[in-house]
C-alpha positions as CSV (number, residue, x, y, z in Angstrom):
1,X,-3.8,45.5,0.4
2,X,-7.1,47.0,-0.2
3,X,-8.0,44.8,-3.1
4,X,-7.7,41.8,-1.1
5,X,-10.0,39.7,0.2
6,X,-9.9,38.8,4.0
7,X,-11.1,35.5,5.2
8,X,-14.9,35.4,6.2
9,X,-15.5,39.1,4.7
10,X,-18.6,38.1,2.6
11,X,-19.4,35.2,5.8
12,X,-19.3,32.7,3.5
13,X,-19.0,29.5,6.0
14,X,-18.7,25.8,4.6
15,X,-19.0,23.1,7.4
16,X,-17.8,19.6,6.0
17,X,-16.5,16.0,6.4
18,X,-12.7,16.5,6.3
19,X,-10.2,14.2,4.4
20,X,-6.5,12.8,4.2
21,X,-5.7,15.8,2.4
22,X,-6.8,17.7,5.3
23,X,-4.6,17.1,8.5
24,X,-2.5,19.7,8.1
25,X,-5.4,22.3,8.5
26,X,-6.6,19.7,11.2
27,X,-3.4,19.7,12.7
28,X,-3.7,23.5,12.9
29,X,-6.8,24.6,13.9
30,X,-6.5,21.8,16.7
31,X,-3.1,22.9,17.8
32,X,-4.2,26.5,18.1
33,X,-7.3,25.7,19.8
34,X,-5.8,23.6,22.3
35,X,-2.8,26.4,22.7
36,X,-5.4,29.2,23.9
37,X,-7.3,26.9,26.0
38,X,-4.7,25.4,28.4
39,X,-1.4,27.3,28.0
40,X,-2.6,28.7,31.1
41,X,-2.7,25.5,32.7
42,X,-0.1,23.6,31.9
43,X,3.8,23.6,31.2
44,X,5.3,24.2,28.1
45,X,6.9,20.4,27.7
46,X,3.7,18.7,28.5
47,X,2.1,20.8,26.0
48,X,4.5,20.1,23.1
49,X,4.1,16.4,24.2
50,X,0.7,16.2,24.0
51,X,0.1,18.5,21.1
52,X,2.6,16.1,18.9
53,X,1.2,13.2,20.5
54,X,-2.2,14.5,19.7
55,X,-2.7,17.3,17.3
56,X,0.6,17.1,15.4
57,X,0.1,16.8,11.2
58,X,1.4,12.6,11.7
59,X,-1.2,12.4,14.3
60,X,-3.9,13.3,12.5
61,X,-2.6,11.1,9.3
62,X,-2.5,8.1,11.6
63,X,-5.9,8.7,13.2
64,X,-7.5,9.1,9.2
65,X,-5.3,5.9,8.5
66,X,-6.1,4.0,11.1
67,X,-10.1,5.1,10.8
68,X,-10.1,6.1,14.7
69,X,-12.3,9.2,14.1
70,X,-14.2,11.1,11.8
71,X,-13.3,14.9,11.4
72,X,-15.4,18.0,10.5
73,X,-13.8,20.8,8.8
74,X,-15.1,24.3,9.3
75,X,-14.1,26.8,6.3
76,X,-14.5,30.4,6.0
77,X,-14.4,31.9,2.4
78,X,-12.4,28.7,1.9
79,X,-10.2,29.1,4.7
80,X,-9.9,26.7,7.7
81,X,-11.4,28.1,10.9
């Protein structure tokens, strides 16, 4: 463990226009995200029924396919944050 490298140890960040090949990391920053801020908040069906309405990996894949949106992706050391 000591010889490896954790994610953002040198702070190497890389902020840039996300593709296709992306949504998966998309799919799970933006699920996360959405988790910690309204868990809270909501109930656990409507959560899972928005997050795969709206943040699920198909989701994402339709919105690229469908050119709804644009998407940033934030990586640190090469990682998505």
């Amino acid at each position: 463990m000591a010889n490896e490298r954790l994610a953002g140890q040198d702070g190497s960040i890389e902020i840039r226009l996300a593709t296709p090949d992306d949504a998966a990391a998309l799919a799970e920053v933006g699920i996360a995200s959405f988790r910690d801020a309204y868990s809270a908040h909501s109930n656990a069906p409507d959560m899972e029924a928005h997050i795969e309405q709206y943040f699920s990996d198909s989701a994402v894949r339709d919105r690229f396919a469908q050119g709804q949106c644009s998407y940033y992706l934030a990586e640190v050391d090469g990682w998505p944050a």
